[in-house]
C-alpha positions, 0 to 999 in steps of 0.5 A: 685115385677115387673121388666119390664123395665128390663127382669131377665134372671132367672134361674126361677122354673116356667116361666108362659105364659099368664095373665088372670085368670088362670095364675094369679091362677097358679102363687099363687099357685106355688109361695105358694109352694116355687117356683120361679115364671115368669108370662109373659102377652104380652098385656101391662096389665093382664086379656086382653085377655078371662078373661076380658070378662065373667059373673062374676059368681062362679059356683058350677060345677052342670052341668058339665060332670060328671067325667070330668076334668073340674067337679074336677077343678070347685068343687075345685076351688069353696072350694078354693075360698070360703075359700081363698076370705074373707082373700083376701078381695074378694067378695062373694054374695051367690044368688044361682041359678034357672035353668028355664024350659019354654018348654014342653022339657026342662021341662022334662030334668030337673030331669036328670040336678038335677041327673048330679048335684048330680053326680057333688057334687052338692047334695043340688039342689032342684026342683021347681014347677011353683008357687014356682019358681015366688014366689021366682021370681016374676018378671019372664014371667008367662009362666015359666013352672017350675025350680031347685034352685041350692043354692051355685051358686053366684056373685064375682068380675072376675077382682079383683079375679085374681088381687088378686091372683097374687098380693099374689103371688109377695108378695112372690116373683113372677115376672110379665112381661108385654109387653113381648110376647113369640116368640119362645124358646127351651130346652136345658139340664134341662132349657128352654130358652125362646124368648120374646120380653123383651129378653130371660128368662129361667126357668125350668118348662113352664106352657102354660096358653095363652088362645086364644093362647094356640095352638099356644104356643105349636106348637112354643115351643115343635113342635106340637099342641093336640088341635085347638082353635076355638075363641068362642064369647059371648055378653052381654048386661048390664042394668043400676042398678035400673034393678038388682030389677028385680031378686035376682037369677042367671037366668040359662036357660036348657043348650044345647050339645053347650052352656049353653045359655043366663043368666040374673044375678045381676052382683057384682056391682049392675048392671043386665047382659044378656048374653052370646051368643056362636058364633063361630069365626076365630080371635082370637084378637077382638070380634066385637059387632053386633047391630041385635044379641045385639037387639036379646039378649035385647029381650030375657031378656025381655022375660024371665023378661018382665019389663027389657022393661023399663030399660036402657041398661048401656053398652055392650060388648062382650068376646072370650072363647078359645073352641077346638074341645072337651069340657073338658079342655086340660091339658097335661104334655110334654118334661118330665115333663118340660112343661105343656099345660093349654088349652080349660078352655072356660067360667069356667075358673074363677070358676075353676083357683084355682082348676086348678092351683091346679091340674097342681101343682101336676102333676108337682110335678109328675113330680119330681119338688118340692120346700120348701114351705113358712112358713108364708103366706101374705095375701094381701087384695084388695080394694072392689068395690062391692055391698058386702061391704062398699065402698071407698067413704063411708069412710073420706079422700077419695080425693072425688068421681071422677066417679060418675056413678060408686062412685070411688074415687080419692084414688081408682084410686091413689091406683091402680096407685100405687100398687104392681102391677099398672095398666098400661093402662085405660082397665086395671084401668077399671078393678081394680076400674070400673072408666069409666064404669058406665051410661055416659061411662066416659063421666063426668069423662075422663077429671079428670081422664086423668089428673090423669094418666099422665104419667102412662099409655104406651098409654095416654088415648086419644089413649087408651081404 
């Protein structure tokens, strides 16, 4: 349920700050062990902030530092989705993966990548000779020199997956406040009571997953901070869907000691993605799209697939990663046991939410917190807007298509108007149904569409985005 005009003063077991993937996942995860649960977003809808902007792929954690947190939480969160997503109704597309080595030198480091991914788990890698790569490719620039296939890499749904996530947790109970910033709070005894700009909520155990503002949660709160974020910036660029032809793996270069560099995948929505780049930024709220880099990265995809050449580019845009000065994750257990900082996730946090939620869960529970579990769990399944199965406007009495670049029908867009947890704004409808953003951006649809949302957006769609 939501209560957001409406602040419930709690007590709450678990208050939970920010909602983006990794919150979504620790609500889940904490309301399915009995807790009550407060998630609080401060934008007016979730998966405003880092998580609405990524590449859309579950990882299997290959090339992960062996050993680290981030390898235990990405491996977990891959067995945790791949057993959880059918339930849910979430999609799955098991393309697999080709780490690609165009260099002398990068020829010669793939035999230690396979080594790390065997050092991961990851034991079923298998190296590739130049033939064999463009015979399974042959799209890709002649001038490859060889590549490893990494099986289990795949394609899901980055927004779906968390909406999922949270919409299980509030069928058993869970609160989600929107609009409602954490400014300040203390402890006092055994509660915390928080400071929010819906008014004050107080809870037992805070989990700080703000993201780009983990940082800054933490100073605020318990009076220091272990970690800086430095807001990393990643742009894509998105080509129209007749270019997802042009590969059936997720195209991964040799990464470097800074980023895992430029990917060219299908997307699970039919498109084909170029990106991330990796620059580093000091605001923390906007990521502006630069011409010359996003040229940069169109002629890079051309170059690892020359006939991207003669594709159109859909949209593009770009995503901040909340980076700090290490690379493995910051998760620290402070104020004994009452609070937990979920810090540094980068860009695999999508993989990894459910394997952190699960990792946070028993450090609490070590902490001494501990709740009755449910004994039956609902499991609510959500709208596919995927190419992994049929679609909404394939099947009678769908109200007729309303965008027609991306085939959303008018029951789509009612149903995410009118579910558990609405859609509250055009970015966050977007996201629950991709309306607007297929080949003319909206330019047919808007007009329906604004129609259709009077009165259910904070903003209406002229001053919204």
């Amino acid at each position: 349920m939501t209560s957001e005009s409406a602040v419930p003063r709690g007590p709450f077991d678990v208050a939970i700050v920010g909602g983006g993937v990794v919150g979504c996942a620790l609500a889940r995860r904490f309301a399915l062990a009995g807790a009550s649960v407060v998630l609080m977003e401060k934008a007016v809808d979730i998966l405003d902030g880092a998580s609405k902007g990524n590449s859309a792929i579950l990882h299997t954690g290959f090339d992960a530092p062996p050993g680290s947190l981030e390898a235990a939480c990405i491996a977990e969160g891959y067995r945790d989705y791949d057993e959880i997503h059918a339930r849910l109704g979430l999609p799955l597309i098991r393309s697999g993966a080709l780490v690609v080595a165009w260099t002398d030198a990068q020829e010669a480091a793939l035999p230690s990548l396979m080594e790390k991914a065997r050092a991961n788990g990851v034991s079923d890698v298998a190296p590739l000779t130049r033939a064999e790569t463009l015979a399974l490719e042959p799209h890709l620039a002649p001038t490859l020199r060889a590549s490893f296939r990494v099986p289990r890499e795949g394609l899901i749904d980055p927004w779906s997956a968390p909406l999922a996530y949270l919409t299980q947790a509030m069928a058993h109970g869970a609160e989600v406040l929107r609009g409602c910033a954490v400014t300040g709070g203390a402890r006092a005894g055994d509660l915390w009571r928080l400071d929010t700009t819906l008014g004050e909520v107080s809870a037992r155990l805070v989990i700080n997953a703000a993201g780009l503002y983990g940082d800054l949660l933490d100073e605020a709160l318990i009076g220091r901070r272990d970690f800086t974020i430095r807001p990393r910036k990643g742009q894509f660029v998105v080509y129209d869907k007749p270019a997802a032809a042009l590969a059936g793996h997720i195209l991964l270069p040799v990464p470097t000691a800074i980023t895992k560099g430029i990917v060219v995948c299908r997307t699970a929505w039919g498109n084909l993605l170029v990106g991330p780049t990796a620059e580093e930024q000091e605001d923390r709220a906007n990521a502006p799209l630069d011409h010359a880099t996003l040229d940069a990265l169109r002629a890079k995809g051309e170059e690892i697939l020359p006939a991207l050449a003669e594709h159109d580019v859909t949209a593009v845009y770009a995503g901040l990663r909340p980076a700090t000065e290490e690379k493995d994750y910051r998760i620290a257990v402070h104020e004994a046991g009452s609070y937990v900082t979920v810090g540094g996730i980068r860009s695999t946090g999508l993989s990894a939410a459910l394997g952190i939620a699960s990792h946070v869960l028993r450090l609490a529970q070590e902490a001494g917190h501990g709740w009755q579990a449910p004994n039956e769990v609902a499991w609510p399944r959500m709208r596919n807007i995927s190419i992994a199965a049929p679609r909404d406007h394939e099947s009678a009495g769908n109200g007729g298509i309303v965008c027609h670049c991306e085939q959303v029908t008018r029951r789509e867009i009612e149903a995410a108007l009118s579910a558990p947890l609405p859609a509250r704004s055009l970015s966050g409808l977007k996201r629950r149904t991709r309306v607007t953003m297929g080949r003319c951006q909206g330019f047919h649809c808007s007009g329906p569409l604004a129609r259709m949302t009077a009165g259910a957006f904070d903003l209406p769609m002229a001053g919204n985005g």
